[in-house]
C-alpha positions in Angstrom: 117.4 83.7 100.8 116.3 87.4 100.2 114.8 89.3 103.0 114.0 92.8 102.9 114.7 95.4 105.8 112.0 97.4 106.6 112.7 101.7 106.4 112.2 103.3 109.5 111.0 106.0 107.7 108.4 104.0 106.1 105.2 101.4 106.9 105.6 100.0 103.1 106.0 96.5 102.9 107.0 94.2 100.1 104.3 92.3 97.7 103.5 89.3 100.4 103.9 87.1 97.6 107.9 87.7 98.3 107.9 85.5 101.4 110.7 83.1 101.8 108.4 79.9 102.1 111.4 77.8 103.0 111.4 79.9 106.2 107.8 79.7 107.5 106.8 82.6 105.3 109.6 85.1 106.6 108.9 88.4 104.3 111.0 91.0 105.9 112.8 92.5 109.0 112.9 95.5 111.0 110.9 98.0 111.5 108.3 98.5 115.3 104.8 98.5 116.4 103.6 101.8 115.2 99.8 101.4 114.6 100.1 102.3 111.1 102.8 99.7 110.0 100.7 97.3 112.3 97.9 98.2 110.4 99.4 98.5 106.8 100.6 94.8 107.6 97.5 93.6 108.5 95.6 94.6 105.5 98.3 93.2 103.2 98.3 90.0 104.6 101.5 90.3 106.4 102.0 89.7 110.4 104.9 90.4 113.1 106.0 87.0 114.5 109.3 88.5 116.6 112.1 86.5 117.4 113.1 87.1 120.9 113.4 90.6 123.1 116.0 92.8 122.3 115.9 91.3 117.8 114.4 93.1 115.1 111.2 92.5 114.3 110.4 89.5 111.5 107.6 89.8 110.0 105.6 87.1 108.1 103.2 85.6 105.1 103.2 82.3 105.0 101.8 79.9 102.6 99.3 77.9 103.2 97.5 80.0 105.4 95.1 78.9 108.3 91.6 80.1 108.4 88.4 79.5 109.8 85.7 80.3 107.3 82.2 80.8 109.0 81.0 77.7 107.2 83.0 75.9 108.9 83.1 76.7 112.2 81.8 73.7 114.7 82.3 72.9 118.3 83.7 70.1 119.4 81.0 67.8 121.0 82.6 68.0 124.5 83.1 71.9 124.4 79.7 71.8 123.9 79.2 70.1 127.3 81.7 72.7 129.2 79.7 75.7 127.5 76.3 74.4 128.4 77.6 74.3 131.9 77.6 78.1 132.0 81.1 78.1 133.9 82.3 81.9 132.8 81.3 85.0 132.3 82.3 86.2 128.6 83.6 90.0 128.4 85.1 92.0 125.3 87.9 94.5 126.3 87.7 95.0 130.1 91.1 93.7 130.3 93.3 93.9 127.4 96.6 94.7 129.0 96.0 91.7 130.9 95.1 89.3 128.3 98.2 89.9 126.2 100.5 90.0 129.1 98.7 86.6 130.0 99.3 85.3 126.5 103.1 86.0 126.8 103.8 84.3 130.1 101.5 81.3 130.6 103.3 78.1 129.4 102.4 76.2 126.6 103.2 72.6 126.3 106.0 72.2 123.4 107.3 75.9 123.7 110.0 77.3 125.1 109.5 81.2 126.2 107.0 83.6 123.9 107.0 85.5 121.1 105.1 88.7 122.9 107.9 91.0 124.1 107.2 94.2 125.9 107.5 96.4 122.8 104.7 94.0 121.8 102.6 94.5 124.1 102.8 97.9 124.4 101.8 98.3 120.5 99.1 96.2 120.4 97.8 98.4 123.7 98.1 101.4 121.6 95.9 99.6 118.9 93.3 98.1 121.7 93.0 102.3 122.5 92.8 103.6 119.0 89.6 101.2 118.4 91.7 98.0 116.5 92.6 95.8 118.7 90.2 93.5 120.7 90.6 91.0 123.8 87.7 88.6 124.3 87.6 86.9 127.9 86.6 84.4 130.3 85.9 85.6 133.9 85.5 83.1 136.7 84.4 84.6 140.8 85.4 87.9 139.3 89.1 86.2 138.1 90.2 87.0 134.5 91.1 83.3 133.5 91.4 83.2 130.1 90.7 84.5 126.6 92.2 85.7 123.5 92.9 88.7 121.5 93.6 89.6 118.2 92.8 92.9 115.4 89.7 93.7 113.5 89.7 95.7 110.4 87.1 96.2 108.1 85.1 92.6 108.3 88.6 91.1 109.3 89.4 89.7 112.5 92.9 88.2 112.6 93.6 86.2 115.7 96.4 86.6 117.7 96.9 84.7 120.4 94.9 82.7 123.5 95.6 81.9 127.1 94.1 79.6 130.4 94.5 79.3 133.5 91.2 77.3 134.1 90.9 74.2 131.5 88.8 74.6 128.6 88.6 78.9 129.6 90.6 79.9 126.0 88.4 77.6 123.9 85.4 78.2 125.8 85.7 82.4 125.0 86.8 81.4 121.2 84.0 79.1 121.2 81.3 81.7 122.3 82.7 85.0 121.0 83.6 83.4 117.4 80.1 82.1 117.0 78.6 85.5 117.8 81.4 86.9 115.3 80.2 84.7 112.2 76.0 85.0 113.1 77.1 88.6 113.1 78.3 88.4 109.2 82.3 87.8 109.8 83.1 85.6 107.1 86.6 84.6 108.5 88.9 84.3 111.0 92.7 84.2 110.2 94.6 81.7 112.1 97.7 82.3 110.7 99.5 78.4 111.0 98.2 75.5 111.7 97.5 74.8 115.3 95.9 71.6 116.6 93.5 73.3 118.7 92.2 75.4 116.3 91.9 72.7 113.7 89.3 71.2 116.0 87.2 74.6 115.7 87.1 73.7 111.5 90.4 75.7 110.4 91.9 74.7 107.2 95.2 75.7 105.5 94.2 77.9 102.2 97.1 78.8 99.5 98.2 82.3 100.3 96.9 83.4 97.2 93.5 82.8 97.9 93.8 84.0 101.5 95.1 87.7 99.9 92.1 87.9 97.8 89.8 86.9 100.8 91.3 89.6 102.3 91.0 91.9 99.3 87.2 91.5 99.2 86.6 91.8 103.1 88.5 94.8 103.0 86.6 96.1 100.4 89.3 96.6 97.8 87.5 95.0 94.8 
């Protein structure tokens, strides 16, 4: 198993194609959140996945990859229901601390702890300030009670991570903000592994090497 160690002095990253797919994808290790390795990652097809507090950062590519292309996307019958009952008020970035600080600490069933450690967070606040970073939310009486959040670059948005704490808030803000996203021209939305939930939205797993030129083309770099 080869994994590279990132240069402090540097945001380059290895080809994503160098991924250790016997390990989830793992690509390399080190490194922080500094908006421009965050960013450089991002547009290379590469995300931070971190172990636990305190452990260098592991960063990841893995193949397949889980998308939700535009044409695609449904809503599951009974989400449909929930929505049409008009039970939240939907908000974009009123709250982003708060959403990824949800994210890290309300339980999940079949996880132990988070991945979001406080030098987490506090990069991916410096990105929600310099423009990149988004949180999409459900409000309830005035009560942030879900949502998720994730990056958008170029006509990219890369998901990050959702949260309740009222039943069906997460998946009622994906359902509404991610339709507005594709009638808006988004073509996709990475997922990044396979998750149940969003499998239910239309996700598939792609090979890696069509997700990199996906993201070639919505970046622009023809």
């Amino acid at each position: 198993m080869s994994v590279y160690r990132l240069d402090d002095q540097s945001f380059d990253f290895p080809s994503p194609e160098e991924a250790d797919d016997e390990y989830d994808g793992l690509l390399a290790v080190g490194g922080d959140y500094n908006p421009k390795r965050l960013l450089n990652a991002y547009s290379s097809g590469i995300f931070p996945w971190p172990v636990a507090e305190g452990r260098p950062i592991t960063w990841f590519s893995p193949d397949p990859r889980f998308v939700l292309k535009a044409e695609d996307f449904r809503v599951p019958k009974s989400l449909k229901k929930t929505l049409r009952k008009g039970l939240f008020d939907y908000r974009v970035n009123t709250a982003f601390p708060e959403v990824i600080h949800e994210c890290s600490i309300v339980p999940r069933p079949g996880q132990d702890g988070t991945w979001i450690t406080d030098d987490l967070e506090k990069g991916y606040c410096e990105l929600n300030r310099l423009g990149f970073a988004h949180s999409f939310e459900a409000w309830q009486d005035d009560k942030l009670v879900g949502g998720f959040y994730g990056v958008a670059l170029g006509s990219c948005f890369f998901g990050e991570s959702m949260f309740a704490r009222v039943s069906d808030a997460s998946k009622c803000a994906f359902a509404h903000f991610a339709g507005i996203m594709f009638e808006n021209g988004l073509p996709w939305i990475d997922c990044q592994v396979h998750t149940d939930h969003l499998a239910r939205f239309g996700a598939k797993e792609i090979p890696r090497a069509e997700y990199l030129l996906l993201l070639h083309e919505a970046l622009g770099n023809h």
